[in-house]
N, C-alpha and C positions, 0 to 999 in steps of 0.2 A: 219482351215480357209484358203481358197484361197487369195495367196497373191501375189498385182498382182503391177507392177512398176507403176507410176506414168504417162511412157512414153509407157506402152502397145499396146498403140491401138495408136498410131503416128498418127495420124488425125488433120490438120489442117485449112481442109476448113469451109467454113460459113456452108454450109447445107448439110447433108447426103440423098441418097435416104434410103428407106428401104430395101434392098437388101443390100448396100453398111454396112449398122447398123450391120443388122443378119450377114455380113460376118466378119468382126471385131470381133466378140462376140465368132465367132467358132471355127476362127483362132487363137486368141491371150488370153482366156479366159482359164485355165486350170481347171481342174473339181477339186473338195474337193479330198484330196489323200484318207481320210481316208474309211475304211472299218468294217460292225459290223455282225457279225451270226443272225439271227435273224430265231423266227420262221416261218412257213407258214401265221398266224393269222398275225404275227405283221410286217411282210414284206409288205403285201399288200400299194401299193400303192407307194412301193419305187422303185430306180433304181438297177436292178443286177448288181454286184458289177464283175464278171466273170463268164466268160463262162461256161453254166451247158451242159455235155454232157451225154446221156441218159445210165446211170449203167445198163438196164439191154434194153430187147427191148420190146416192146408196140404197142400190146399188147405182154404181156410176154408168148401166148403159142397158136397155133392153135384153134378156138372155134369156135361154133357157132354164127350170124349174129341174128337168129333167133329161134322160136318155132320150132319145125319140126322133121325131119327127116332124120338120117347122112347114107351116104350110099360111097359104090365105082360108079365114075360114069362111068368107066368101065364095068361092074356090068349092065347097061342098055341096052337094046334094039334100036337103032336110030328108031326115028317114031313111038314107041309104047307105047302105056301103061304096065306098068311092075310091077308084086305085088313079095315085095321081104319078105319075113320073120322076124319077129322080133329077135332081139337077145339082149336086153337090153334096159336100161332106164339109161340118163343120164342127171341129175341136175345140177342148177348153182353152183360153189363152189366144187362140187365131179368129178373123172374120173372116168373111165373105163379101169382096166387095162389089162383085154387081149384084143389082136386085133380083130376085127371085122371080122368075120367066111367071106369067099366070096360069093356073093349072096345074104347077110342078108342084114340089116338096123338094126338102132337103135333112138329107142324116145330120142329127144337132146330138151334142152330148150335155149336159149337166154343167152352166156356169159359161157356157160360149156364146157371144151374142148372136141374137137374133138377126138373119138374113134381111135385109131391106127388101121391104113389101110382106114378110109374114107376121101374122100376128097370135097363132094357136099351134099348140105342139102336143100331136099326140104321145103317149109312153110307147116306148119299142114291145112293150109286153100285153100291147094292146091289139098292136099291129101285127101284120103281115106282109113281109117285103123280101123282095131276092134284088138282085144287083142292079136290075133298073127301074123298080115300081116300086109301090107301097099301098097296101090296104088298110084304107081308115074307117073305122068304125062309125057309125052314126053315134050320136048322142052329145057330142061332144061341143060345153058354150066356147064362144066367142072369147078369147083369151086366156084360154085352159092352159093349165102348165107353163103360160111365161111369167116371168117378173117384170116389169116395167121398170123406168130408170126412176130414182127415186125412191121406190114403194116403200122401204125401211125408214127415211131420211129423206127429203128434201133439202136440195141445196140452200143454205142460208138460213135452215130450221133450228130452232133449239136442241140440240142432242143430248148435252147436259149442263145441269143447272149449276152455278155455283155451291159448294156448300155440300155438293154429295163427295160421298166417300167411295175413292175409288178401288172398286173390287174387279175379281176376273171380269164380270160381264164389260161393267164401264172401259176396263185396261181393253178390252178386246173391240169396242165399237171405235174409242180412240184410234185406235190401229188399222180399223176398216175406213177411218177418214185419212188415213195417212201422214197421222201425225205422231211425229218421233219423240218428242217433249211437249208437258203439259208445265201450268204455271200450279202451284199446290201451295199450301199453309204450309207452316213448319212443324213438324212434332211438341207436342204441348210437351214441357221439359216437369216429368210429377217423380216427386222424391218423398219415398216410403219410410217413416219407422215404425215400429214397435216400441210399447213400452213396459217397464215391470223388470223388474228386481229375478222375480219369478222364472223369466226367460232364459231358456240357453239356445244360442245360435244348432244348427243341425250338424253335427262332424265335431262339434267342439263334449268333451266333459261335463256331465248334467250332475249339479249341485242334488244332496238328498231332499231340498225343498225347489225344484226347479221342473219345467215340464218345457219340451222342443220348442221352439216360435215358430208356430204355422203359418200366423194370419199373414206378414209379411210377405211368403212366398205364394198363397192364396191372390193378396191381392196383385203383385207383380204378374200371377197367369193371368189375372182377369185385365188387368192394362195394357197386357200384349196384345189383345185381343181390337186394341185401341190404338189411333196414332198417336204414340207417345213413345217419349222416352225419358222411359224409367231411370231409377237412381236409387238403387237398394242402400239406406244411411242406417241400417244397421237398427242396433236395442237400446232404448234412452234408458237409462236407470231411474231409480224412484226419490229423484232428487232435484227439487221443486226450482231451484238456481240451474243446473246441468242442464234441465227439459228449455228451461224459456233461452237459454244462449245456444241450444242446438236449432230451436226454430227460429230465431232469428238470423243465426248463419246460415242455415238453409236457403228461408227465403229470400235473401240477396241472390243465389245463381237456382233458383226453380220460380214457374208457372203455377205449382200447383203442389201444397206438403198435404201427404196425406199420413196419419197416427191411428193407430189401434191400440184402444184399452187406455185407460186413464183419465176419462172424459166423463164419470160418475161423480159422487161425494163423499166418497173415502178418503180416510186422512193423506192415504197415500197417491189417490190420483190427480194429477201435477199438469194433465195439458191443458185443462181449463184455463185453470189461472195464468199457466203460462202464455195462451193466447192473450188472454186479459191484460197482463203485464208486457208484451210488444206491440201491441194492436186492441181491436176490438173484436168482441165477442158479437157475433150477430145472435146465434139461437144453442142451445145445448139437449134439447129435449124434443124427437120427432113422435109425434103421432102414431104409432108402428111398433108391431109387435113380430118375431124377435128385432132389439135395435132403439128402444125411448132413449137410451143416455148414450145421441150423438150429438157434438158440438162443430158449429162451421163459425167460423171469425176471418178476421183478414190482421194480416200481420205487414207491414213494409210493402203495402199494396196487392202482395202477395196470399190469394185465397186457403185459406188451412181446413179442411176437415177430417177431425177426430171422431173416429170408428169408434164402436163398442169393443172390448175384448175379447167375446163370448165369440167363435166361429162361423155360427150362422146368423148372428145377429150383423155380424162383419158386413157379412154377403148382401145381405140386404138391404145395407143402408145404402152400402156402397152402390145398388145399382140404383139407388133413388137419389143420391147425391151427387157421388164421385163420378158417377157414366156421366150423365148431364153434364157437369158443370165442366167434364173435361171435353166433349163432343161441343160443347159452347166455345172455350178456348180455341178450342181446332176450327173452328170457324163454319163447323159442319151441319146442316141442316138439320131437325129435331127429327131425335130416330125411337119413336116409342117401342115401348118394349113387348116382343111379343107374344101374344094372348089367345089359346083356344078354348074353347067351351066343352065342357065333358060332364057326367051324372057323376054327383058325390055318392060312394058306397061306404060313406060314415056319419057316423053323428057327432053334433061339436058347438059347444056354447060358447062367447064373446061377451066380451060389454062394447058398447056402443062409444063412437065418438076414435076410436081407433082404428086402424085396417091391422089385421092380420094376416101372416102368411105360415099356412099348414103345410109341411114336407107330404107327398103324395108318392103313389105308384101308380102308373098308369096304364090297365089292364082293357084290352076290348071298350075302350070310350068310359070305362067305368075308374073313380079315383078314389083310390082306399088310402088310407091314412097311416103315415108311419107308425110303428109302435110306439117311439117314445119321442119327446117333444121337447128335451133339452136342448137351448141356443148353444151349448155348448157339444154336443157330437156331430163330430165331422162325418160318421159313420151317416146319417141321416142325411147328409147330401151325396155320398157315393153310392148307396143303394137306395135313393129316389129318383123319381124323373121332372119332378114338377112343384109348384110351389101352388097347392089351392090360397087365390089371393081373394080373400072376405075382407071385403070395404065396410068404411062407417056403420053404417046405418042399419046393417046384416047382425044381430041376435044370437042369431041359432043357425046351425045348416041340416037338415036332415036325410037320408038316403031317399037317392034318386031325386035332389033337387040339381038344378043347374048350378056348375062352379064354374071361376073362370081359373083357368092354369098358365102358371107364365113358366115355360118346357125347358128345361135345365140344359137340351140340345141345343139351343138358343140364346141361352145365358152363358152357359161354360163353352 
């Protein structure tokens, strides 16, 4: 468990930007120390725990590119066509161990190493060959169609860095070094509630003043997506004693308590103070539109952030708060969130000093704006694609200026 002072993140103004959040979270957040072996299968998805540098080099031997043909390309003619004699046949998985006669050629497939003494491999669909020749075309430079050993990877080279998260690609170059178990972080250990009187669980009886709990299971998809493991703790009620003795049992066996709704200043919302009352409060108000009334504090050393209630304001804090601070725990190297560029096909006024995020649809490069702009329809993030994200200092947007889109394929 990362265990973190009270007084970590020394912040005490009323609103943070979102810039100002992510840098606190970078700087003063230490990763989980610990460390586990794990194999290729069960690494997936976690952070490298140290640096893997490549044991041997990759590919590990001179080969063929292709189907074809291995020859010296010294051995050719400039300008001509040139029929050189067979001298072998060479499969994937077998060599060839004497060296290639000068003047000959040899039948080579895709992935079999190259004969000693050749160095350029023509394609079989280049050529022309019956059982004892082969016709090579002119044109062809000096190491055409082979890989060298090495070319991917050099042996003893950085292949990967500590700190990346290991996806198919990384799982799969692992395995091309011949390594069965990699060293990884642990799963950051993030325990979810909800809060509100209001709530009813999904399958249970919904009171006549009650509506489903979403955000919960909203934010449990968005932490899968994370090395983590999760801990569904259920709906706090609206009862200011219940809330602060649920986060304080929490935080004794979690990394990281995350709350939605009750982080305002209604009589009835209760995680504030309940932070306040086990811990300390770092900030309650981001800079950010849907999403000003979030609060992050630490409790029992244990980092707490409290989400807005409102569904899409959820979403959004959460990826400027909750992604960060839990990709920090996981020891995993900073993974910005990502951003294309597209022409706005609306018009939309702001005030200054906050960033906003417009739900989008994203037609032919062009971004049209959802109909209606309530944090609270969830409907507006399943039939958009995009989030137009208008920074500070941005006014007005008008058609056909440049927006930037952070692509919901990307986030979700």
């Amino acid at each position: 468990m990362a265990q973190l002072s009270d007084d970590c993140f020394a912040f005490g103004g009323p609103l943070l930007s979102v810039e100002a959040a992510e840098a606190l979270i970078a700087e003063r957040v230490p990763p989980l120390a610990a460390e586990e072996s794990l194999t290729l299968a069960e690494a997936t998805g976690r952070v490298l725990a140290r640096d893997l540098r490549a044991p041997l080099p990759l590919p590990p031997f001179f080969n063929s590119a292709v189907d074809g043909y291995a020859f010296r390309h010294a051995d050719l003619t400039p300008g001509e066509h040139c029929l050189l004699p067979l001298a072998g046949r060479i499969a994937a998985g077998h060599a060839m161990a004497e060296a290639l006669p000068p003047g000959h050629a040899a039948r080579i497939f895709t992935g079999a190493p190259m004969p000693p003494g050749a160095d350029t491999v023509v394609m079989q669909e280049d050529a022309a060959a019956d059982a004892a020749r082969v016709r090579v075309p002119p044109g062809l430079k000096p190491g055409a169609n082979a890989r060298p050993s090495g070319e991917d990877v050099a042996e003893g080279a950085l292949a990967l860095a500590a700190g990346r998260r290991l996806r198919a690609p990384e799982i799969g170059l692992a395995a091309a070094l011949g390594l069965a178990k990699l060293s990884v972080r642990p799963r950051v250990r993030v325990g979810v509630f909800s809060t509100g009187d209001e709530l009813a669980a999904p399958g249970t009886p919904l009171g006549p003043a009650q509506a489903f709990d979403s955000n919960r299971f909203t934010l449990l998809a968005l932490l899968s997506r994370l090395p983590v493991a999760a801990s569904d703790l259920g709906i706090l009620p609206d009862d200011p004693a219940a809330t602060a003795a649920a986060l304080r049992a929490a935080a004794g066996t979690h990394d990281l308590l995350l709350t939605s709704g009750g982080v305002s200043t209604g009589e009835e919302d209760h995680v504030r103070a309940a932070i306040e009352s086990g811990g300390r409060l770092v900030f309650w108000r981001l800079a950010v539109k849907p999403g000003r009334p979030a609060a992050m504090g630490v409790i029992g050393g244990t980092p707490v952030i409290g989400l807005p209630g409102n569904p899409v304001a959820a979403v959004v804090t959460f990826l400027h708060l909750a992604r960060p601070l839990v990709l920090r725990l996981a020891g995993a190297a900073p993974e910005p969130l990502l951003r294309i560029r597209a022409k706005a096909g609306f018009a939309y006024r702001k005030k200054a000093g906050r960033r906003e995020y417009v739900r989008v649809r994203l037609r032919d490069g062009i971004a049209t704006k959802f109909e209606r702009e309530g944090a609270g329809l969830l409907t507006s993030l399943t039939q958009s694609d995009a989030f137009a994200e208008l920074p500070e200092p941005v006014l007005a947007v008008s058609p056909g200026d440049a927006v930037t889109l952070l692509p919901f394929a990307a986030l979700f």
